[in-house]
DOVO-692567 format. One line per field, with one value per residue (C-alpha): x, y negated, z; residue number from 0. Coordinates in Angstrom, 3 decimals, always signed. Layout:
% residues N
X = (X / ...)
Y = (Y / ...)
Z = (Z / ...)
bavo = (NUM / ...)
//
This chain:
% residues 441
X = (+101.271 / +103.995 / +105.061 / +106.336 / +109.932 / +108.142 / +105.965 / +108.846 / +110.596 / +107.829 / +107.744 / +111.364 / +110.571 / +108.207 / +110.336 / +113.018 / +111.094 / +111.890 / +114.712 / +117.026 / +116.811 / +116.066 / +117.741 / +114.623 / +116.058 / +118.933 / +116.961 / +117.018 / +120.671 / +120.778 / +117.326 / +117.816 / +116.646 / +114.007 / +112.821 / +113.788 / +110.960 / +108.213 / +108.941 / +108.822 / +105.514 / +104.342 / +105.863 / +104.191 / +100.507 / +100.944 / +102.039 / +105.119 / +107.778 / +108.475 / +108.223 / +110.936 / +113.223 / +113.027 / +114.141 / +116.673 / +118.092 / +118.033 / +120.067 / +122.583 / +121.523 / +120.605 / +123.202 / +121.786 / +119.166 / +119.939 / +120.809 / +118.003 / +115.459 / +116.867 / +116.679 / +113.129 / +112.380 / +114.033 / +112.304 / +108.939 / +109.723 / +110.402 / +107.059 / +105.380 / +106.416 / +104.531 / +101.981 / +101.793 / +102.148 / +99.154 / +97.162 / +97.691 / +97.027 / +93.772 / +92.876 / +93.576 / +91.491 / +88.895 / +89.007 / +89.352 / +85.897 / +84.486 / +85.426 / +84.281 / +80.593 / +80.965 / +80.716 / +81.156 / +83.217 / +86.937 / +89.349 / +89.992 / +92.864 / +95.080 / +97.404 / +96.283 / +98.149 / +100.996 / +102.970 / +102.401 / +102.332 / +103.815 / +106.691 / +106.768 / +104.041 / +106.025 / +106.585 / +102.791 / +100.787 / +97.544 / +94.598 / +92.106 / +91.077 / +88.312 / +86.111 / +84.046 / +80.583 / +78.011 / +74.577 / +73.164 / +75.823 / +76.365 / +74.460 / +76.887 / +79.418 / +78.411 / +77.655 / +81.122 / +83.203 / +81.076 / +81.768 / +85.574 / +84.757 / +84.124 / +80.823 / +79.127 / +79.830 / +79.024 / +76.868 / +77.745 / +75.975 / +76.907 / +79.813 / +79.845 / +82.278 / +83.207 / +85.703 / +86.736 / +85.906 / +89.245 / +90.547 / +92.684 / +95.929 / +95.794 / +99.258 / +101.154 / +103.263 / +99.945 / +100.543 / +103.445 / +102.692 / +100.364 / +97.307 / +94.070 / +92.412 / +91.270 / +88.607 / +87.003 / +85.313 / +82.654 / +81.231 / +78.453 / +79.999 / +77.864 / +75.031 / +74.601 / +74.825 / +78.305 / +79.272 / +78.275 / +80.137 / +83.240 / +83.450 / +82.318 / +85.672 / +87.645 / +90.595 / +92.675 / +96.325 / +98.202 / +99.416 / +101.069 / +100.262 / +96.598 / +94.300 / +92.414 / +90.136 / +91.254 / +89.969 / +90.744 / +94.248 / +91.636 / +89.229 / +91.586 / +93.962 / +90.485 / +89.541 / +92.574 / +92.491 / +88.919 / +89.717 / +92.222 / +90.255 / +87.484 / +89.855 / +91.315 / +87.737 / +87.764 / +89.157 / +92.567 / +94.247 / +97.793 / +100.432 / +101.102 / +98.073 / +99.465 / +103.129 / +101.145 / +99.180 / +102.222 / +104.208 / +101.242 / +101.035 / +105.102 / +104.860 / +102.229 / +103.849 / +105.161 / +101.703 / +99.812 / +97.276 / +96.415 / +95.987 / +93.833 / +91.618 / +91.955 / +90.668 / +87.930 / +85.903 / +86.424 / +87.049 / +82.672 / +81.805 / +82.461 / +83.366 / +85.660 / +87.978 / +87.675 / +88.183 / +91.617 / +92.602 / +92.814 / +94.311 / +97.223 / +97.544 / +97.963 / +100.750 / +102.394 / +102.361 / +103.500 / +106.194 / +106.945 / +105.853 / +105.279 / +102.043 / +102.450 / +100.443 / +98.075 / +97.052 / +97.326 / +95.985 / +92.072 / +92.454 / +94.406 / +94.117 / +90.318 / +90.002 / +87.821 / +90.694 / +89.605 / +90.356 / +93.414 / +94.085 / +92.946 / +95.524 / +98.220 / +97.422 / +96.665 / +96.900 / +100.725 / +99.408 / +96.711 / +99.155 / +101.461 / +99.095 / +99.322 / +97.034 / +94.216 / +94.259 / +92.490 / +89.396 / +90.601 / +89.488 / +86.143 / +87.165 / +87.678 / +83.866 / +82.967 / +84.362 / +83.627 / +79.759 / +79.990 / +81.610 / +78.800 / +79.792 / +77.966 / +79.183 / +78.665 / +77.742 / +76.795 / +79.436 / +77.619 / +77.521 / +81.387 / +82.550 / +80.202 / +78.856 / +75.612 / +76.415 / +79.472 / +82.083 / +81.364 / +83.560 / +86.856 / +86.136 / +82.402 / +81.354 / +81.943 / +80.019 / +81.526 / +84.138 / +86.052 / +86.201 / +89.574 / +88.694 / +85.392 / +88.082 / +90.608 / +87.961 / +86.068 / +89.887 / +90.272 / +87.274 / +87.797 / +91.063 / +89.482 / +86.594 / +89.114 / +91.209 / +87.827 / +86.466 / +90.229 / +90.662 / +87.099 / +87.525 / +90.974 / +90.511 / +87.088 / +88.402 / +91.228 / +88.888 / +87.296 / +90.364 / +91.698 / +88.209 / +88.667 / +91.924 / +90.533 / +87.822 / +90.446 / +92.560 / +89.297 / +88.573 / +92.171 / +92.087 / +89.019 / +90.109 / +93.594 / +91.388 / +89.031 / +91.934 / +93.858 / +90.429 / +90.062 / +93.843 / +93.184 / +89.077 / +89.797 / +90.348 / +86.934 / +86.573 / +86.525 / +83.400 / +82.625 / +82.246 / +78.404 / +76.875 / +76.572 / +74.516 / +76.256 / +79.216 / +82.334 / +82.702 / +84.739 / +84.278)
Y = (-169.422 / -171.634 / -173.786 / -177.685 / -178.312 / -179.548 / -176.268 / -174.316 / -176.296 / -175.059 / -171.981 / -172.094 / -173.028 / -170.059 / -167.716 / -168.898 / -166.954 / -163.733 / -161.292 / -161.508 / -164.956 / -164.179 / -166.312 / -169.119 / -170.240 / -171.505 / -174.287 / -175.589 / -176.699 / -179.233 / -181.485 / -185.075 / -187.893 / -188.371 / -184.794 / -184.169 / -187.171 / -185.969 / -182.112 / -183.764 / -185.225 / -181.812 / -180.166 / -181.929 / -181.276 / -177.544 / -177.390 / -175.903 / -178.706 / -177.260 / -173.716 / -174.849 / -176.184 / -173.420 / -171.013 / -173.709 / -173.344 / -169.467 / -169.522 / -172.266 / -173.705 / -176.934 / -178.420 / -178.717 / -181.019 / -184.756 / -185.911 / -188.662 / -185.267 / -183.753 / -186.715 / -186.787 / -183.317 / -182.514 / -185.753 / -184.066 / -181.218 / -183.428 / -185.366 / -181.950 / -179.840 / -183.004 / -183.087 / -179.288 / -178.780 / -181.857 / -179.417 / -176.692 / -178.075 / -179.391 / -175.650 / -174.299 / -177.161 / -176.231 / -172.323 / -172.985 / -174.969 / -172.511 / -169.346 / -171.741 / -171.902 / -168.455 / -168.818 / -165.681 / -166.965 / -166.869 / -168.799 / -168.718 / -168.812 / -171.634 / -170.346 / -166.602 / -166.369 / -166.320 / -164.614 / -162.415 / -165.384 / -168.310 / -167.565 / -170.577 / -172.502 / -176.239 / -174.875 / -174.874 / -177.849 / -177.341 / -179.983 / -178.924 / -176.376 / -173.548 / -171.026 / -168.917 / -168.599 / -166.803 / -168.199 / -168.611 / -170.353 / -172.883 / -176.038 / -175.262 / -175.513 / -178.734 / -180.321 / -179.377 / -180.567 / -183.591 / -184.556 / -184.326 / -187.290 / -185.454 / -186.514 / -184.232 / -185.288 / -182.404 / -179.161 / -176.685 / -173.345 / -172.198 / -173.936 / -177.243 / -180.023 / -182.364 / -185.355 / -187.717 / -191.555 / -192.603 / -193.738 / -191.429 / -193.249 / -191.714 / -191.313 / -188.253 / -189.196 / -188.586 / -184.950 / -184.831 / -186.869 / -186.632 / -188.780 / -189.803 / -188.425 / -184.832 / -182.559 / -179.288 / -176.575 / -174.320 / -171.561 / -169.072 / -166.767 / -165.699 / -164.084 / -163.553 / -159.753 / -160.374 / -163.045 / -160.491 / -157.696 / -160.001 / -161.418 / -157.781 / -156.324 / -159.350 / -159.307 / -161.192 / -162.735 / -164.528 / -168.149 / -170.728 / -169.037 / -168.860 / -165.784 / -166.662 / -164.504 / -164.022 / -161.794 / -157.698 / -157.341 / -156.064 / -158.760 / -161.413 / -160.282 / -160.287 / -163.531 / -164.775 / -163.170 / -164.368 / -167.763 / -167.438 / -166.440 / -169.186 / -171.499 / -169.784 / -170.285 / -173.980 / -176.967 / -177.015 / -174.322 / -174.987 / -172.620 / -172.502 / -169.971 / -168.003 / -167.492 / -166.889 / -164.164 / -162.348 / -162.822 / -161.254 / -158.124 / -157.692 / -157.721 / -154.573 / -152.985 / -150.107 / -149.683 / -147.231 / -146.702 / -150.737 / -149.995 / -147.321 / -149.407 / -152.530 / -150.059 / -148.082 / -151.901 / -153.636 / -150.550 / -150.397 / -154.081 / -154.602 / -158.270 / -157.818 / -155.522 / -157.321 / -161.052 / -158.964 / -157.631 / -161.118 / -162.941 / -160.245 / -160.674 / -163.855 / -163.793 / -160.947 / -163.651 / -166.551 / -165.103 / -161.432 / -157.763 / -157.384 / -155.598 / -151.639 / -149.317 / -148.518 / -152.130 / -152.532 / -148.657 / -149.862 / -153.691 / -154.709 / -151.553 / -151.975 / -155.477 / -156.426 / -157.276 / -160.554 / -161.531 / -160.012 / -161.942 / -165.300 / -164.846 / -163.874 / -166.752 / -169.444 / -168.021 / -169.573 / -173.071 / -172.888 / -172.335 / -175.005 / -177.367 / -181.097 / -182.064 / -182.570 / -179.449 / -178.522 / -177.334 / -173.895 / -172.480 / -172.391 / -170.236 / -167.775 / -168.772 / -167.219 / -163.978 / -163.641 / -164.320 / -161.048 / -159.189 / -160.025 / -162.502 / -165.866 / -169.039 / -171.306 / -174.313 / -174.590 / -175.524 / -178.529 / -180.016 / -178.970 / -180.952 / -183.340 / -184.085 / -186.316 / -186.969 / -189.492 / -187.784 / -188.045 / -190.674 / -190.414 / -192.220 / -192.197 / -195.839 / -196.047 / -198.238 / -201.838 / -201.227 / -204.929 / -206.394 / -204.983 / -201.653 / -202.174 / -203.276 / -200.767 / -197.785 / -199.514 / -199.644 / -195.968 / -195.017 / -197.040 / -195.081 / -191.653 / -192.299 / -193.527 / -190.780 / -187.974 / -189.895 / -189.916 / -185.923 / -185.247 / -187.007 / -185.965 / -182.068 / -181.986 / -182.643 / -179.920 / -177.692 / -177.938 / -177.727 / -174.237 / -172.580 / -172.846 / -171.356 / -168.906 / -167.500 / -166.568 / -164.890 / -162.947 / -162.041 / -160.782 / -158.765 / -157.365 / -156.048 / -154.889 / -153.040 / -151.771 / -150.891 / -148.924 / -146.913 / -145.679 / -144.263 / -142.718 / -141.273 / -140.487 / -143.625 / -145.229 / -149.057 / -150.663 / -151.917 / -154.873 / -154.563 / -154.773 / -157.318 / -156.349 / -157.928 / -157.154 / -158.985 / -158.948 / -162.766 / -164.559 / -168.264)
Z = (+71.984 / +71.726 / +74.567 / +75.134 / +76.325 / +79.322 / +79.889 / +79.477 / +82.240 / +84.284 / +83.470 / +84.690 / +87.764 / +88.101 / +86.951 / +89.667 / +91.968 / +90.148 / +91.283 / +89.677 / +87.974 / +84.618 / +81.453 / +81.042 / +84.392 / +82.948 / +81.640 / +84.717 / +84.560 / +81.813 / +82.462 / +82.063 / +84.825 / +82.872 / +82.912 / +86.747 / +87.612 / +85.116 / +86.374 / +89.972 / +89.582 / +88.302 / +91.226 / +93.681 / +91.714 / +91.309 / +95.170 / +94.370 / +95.695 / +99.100 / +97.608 / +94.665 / +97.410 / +99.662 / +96.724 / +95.423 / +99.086 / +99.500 / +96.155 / +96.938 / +93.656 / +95.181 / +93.358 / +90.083 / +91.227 / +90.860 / +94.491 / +94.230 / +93.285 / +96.039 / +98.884 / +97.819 / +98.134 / +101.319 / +103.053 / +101.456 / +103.187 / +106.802 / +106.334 / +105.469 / +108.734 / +110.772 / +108.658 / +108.795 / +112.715 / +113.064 / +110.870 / +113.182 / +116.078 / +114.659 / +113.742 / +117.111 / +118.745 / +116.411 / +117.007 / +120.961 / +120.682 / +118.026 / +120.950 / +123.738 / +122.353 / +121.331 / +117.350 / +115.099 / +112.427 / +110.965 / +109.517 / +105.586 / +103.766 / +105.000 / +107.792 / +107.430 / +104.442 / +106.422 / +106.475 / +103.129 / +100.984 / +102.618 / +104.223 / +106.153 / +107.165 / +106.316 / +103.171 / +101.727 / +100.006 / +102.378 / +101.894 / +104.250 / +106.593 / +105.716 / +107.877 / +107.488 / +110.101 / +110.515 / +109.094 / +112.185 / +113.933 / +111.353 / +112.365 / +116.005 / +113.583 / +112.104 / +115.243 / +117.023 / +114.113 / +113.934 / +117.639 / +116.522 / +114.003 / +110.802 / +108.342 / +106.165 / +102.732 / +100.517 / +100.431 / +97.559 / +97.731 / +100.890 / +101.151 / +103.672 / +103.470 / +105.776 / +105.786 / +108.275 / +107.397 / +106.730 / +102.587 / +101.175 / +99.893 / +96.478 / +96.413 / +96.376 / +99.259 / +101.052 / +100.256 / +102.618 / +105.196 / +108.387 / +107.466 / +109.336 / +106.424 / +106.174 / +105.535 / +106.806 / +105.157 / +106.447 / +104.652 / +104.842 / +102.544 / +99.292 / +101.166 / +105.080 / +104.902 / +103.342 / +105.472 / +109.011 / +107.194 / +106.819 / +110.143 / +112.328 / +110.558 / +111.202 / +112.972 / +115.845 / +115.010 / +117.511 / +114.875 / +117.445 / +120.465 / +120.252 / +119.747 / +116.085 / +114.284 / +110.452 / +107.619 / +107.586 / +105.330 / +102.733 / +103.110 / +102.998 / +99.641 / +98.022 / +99.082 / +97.922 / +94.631 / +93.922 / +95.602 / +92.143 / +89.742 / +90.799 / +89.699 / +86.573 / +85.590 / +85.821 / +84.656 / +86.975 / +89.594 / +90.946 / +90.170 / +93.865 / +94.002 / +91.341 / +93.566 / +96.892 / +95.470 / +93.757 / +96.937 / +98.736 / +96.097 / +96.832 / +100.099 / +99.818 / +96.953 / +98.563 / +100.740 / +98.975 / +101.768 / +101.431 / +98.031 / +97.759 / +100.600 / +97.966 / +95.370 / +97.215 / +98.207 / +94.795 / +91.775 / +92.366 / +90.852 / +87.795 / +88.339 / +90.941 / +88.967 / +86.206 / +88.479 / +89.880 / +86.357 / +84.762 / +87.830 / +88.249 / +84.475 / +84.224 / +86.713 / +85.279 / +82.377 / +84.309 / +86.239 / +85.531 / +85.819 / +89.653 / +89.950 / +91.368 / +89.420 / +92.720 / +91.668 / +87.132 / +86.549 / +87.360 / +86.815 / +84.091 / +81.839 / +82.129 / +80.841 / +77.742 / +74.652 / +74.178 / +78.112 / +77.327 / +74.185 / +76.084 / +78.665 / +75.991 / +74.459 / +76.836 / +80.162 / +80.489 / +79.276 / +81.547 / +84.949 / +83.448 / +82.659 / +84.734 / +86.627 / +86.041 / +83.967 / +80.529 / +78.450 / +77.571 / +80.258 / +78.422 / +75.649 / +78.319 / +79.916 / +76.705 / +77.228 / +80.077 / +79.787 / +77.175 / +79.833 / +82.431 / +84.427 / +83.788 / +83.990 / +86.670 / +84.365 / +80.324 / +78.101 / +77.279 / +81.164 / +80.411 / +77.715 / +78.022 / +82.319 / +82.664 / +86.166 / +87.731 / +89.789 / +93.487 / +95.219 / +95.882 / +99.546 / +100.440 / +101.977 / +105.879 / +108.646 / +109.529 / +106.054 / +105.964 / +102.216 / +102.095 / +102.739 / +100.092 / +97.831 / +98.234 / +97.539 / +94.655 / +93.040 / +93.752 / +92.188 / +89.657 / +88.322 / +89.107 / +86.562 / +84.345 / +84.785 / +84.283 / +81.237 / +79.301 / +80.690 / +79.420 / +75.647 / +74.988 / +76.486 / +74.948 / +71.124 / +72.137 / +73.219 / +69.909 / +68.185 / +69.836 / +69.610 / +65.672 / +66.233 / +68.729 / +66.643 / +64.068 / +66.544 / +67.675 / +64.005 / +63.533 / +66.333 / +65.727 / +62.192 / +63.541 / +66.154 / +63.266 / +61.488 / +64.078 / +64.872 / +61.329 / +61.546 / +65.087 / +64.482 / +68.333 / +69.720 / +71.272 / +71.648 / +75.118 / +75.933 / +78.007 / +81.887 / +82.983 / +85.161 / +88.434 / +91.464 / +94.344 / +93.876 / +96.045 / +96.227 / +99.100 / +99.822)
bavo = (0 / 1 / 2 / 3 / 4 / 5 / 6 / 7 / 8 / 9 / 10 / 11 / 12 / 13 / 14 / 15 / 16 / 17 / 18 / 19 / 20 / 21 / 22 / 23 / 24 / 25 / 26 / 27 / 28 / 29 / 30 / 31 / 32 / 33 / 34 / 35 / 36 / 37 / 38 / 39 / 40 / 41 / 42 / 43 / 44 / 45 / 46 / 47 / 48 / 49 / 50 / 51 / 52 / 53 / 54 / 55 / 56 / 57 / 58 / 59 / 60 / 61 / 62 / 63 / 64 / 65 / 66 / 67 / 68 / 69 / 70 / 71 / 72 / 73 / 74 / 75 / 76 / 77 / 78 / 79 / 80 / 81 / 82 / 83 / 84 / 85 / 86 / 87 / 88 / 89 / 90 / 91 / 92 / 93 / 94 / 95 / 96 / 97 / 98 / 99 / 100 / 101 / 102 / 103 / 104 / 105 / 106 / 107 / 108 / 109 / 110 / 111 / 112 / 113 / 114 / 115 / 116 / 117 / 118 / 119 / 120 / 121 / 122 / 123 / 124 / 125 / 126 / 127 / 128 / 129 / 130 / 131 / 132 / 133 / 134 / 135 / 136 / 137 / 138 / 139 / 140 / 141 / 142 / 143 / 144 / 145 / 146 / 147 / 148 / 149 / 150 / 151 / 152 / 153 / 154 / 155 / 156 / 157 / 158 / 159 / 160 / 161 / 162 / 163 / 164 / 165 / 166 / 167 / 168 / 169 / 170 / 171 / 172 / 173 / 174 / 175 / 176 / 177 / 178 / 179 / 180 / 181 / 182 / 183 / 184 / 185 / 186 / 187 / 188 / 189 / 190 / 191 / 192 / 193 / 194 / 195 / 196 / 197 / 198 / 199 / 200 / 201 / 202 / 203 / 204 / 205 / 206 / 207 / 208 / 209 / 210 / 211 / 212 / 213 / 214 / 215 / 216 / 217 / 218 / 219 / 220 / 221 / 222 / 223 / 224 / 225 / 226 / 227 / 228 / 229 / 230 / 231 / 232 / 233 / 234 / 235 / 236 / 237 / 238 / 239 / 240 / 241 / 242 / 243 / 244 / 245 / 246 / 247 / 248 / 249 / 250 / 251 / 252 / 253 / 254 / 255 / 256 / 257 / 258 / 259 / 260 / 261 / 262 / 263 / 264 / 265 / 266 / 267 / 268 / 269 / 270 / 271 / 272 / 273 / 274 / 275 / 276 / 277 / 278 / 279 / 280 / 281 / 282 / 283 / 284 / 285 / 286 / 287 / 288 / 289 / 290 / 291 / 292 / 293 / 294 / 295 / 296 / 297 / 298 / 299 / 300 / 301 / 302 / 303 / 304 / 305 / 306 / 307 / 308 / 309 / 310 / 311 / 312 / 313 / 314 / 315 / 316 / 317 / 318 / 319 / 320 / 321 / 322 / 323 / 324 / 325 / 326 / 327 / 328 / 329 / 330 / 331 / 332 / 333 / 334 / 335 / 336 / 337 / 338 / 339 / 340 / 341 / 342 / 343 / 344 / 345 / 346 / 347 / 348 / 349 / 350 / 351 / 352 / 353 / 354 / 355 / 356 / 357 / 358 / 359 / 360 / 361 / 362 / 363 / 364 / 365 / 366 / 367 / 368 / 369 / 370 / 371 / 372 / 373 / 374 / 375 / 376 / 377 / 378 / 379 / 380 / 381 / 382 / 383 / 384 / 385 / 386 / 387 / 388 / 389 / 390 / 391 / 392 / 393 / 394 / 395 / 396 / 397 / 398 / 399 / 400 / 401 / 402 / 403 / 404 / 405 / 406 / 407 / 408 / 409 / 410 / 411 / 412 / 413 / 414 / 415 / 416 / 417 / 418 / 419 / 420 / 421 / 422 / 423 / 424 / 425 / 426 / 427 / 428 / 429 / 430 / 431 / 432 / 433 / 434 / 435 / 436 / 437 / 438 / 439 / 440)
//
């Protein structure tokens, strides 16, 4: 499909991660003011900023960036290190507490995904932390980060989230800089046997100088990859996700033996190859071939043709798309509820939710007027935001699935076609459902 001028700015950026820079990049070079603040806003949504920089910098190409683009940047970058290190030291506070009351659990994505996919820590657009802990141990859990001045705010499955009291600015300065506000994850995983299997193979890595207990290398590159493909599925993912993972595959390229590990837990469910063939896909789309054939031969070659015509098709708009993303992810739903894996909600609670969004900043005890004020405002512009994002996506949506039905038809007589020329060739039939999932929080 056919992109904007301003997707194909993005896409630019993308592809500036490539070696070598391909020609798209070149873009890059004549962007007005104008296009340099709308491409920064977009930036700093996808979580790329610090990443762009960072490659701007290895390059020496900083120079094409307007000098107020790059003041802004580079202070993002100061603000984030802070911001960044405060994390940290929150984590290992956390994990020396967790070890103290002798908690089997272990920390999710965040810092463990360095260094494979974030090569610096400073560098990465991190909102909260996540771990994962045993079933048994999880009211513990609740109770020590509770004590450090966290509230429970939301259960989700078996996922728990907690926040501490104070208003989130709503600006995306607040990205950057070290705020009182912040939020914890802890999860069970999908089912307890999962969740004990997980954390009995986990491992211990030395991040800041203290001993903390992280995902296998196997374990955690699938986590990753389905953390991905959860939000391919949905209404917005940041492109940031999309970069981490394909550093993470090119820093194992060459490691067969992690490969044929990789393959040997996730080739036996069905949705887990086909969760890895559409998210290495659709980066192969966004930025460029990458994947080693240890990795495409039982992933991508095995998708259904109509996930691979979605991500032809819409997979670039989708990773391009600002915040706060698109419908068209649902045209996929659709595909892949034929190929056996259901969707989490019906495509009417989709285009059209019964229920209000939950609030941006949850009342707190002994709140002044101000502070009342302050958060009515900011809810007040999120549900103005949702309802605009849910009428103007939803008559898209309608739109492309008119369109999309005719490029399903037309495939599906090309395919007809080429099978009555070629009596050999079989059609590829949809990937069964399967139970025991390989799903990681």
């Amino acid at each position: 499909m056919k992109l904007s001028r301003e997707q194909l700015t993005r896409q630019a950026v993308l592809m500036a991660f490539c070696d070598p820079l391909p020609p798209q990049c070149s873009r890059l070079r004549r962007l007005t003011a104008e296009e340099w603040r709308r491409l920064l806003r977009w930036l700093d949504t996808s979580g790329l900023a610090l990443y762009f920089l960072d490659r701007l910098t290895e390059l020496r190409l900083t120079r094409i960036v307007p000098p107020g683009v790059l003041a802004r940047l580079e202070q993002n970058l100061a603000d984030n290190t802070g911001r960044m290190r405060s994390l940290l030291a929150e984590s290992i506070s956390i994990h020396g507490e967790f070890q103290r009351a002798g908690l089997s659990y272990a920390l999710l994505k965040g810092f463990s995904l360095w260094p494979h996919s974030v090569p610096h820590p400073e560098l990465r657009s991190q909102l909260d932390l996540d771990f994962l802990v045993a079933e048994e141990d999880i009211l513990h859990a609740q109770s020590i980060v509770e004590q450090r001045g966290y509230r429970l705010r939301a259960v989700s499955g078996r996922s728990w989230e907690f926040k501490t009291g104070h208003i989130p600015s709503g600006s995306l300065d607040s990205l950057y800089k070290s705020v009182p506000h912040r939020c914890i994850e802890l999860h069970t995983g999908p089912d307890p046997r999962t969740a004990h299997a997980l954390l009995a193979s986990a491992e211990t890595r030395v991040i800041d100088g203290a001993a903390v207990p992280v995902l296998a290398p196997v374990d955690l590159f699938l986590g990753q990859a389905l953390h991905l493909f959860k939000h391919v599925c949905s209404e917005c993912f940041r492109a940031a996700h999309l970069l981490e993972l394909h550093r993470h595959v090119l820093a194992r390229s060459s490691d067969r033996a992690f490969w044929a590990r990789v393959r040997a837990k996730a080739e036996p469910d069905p949705q887990t190859r086909l969760a890895l063939g559409i998210v290495t896909l659709l980066i192969t789309e966004a930025i460029g071939g990458y994947a080693p054939e240890a990795l495409s031969e039982w992933t991508v070659r095995q998708l259904p043709t109509n996930v691979r015509l979605w991500i032809d098709h819409y997979g670039s708009r989708a990773a391009l798309a600002q915040f706060p993303g698109s419908k068209l992810y649902l045209l996929l739903q659709h595909e892949l509820d034929s190929a056996g894996v259901p969707a989490r909600r019906s495509l009417r609670r989709a285009l059209l939710p019964l229920r209000l969004p939950p609030a941006v900043a949850p009342a707190t005890g002994n709140e002044t007027a101000r502070t009342r004020l302050l958060r009515y405002r900011m809810q007040i512009r999120f549900l103005s935001l949702r309802l605009r994002f849910h009428f103007v996506e939803g008559l898209l949506y309608l739109w492309e699935r008119l369109r999309w039905q005719r490029i399903c038809a037309s495939a599906a007589r090309a395919a007809s076609t080429a099978a009555l020329q070629s009596p050999g060739a079989t059609a590829q039939a949809p990937l069964p459902a399967h139970n025991n999932r390989m799903t990681i929080c």
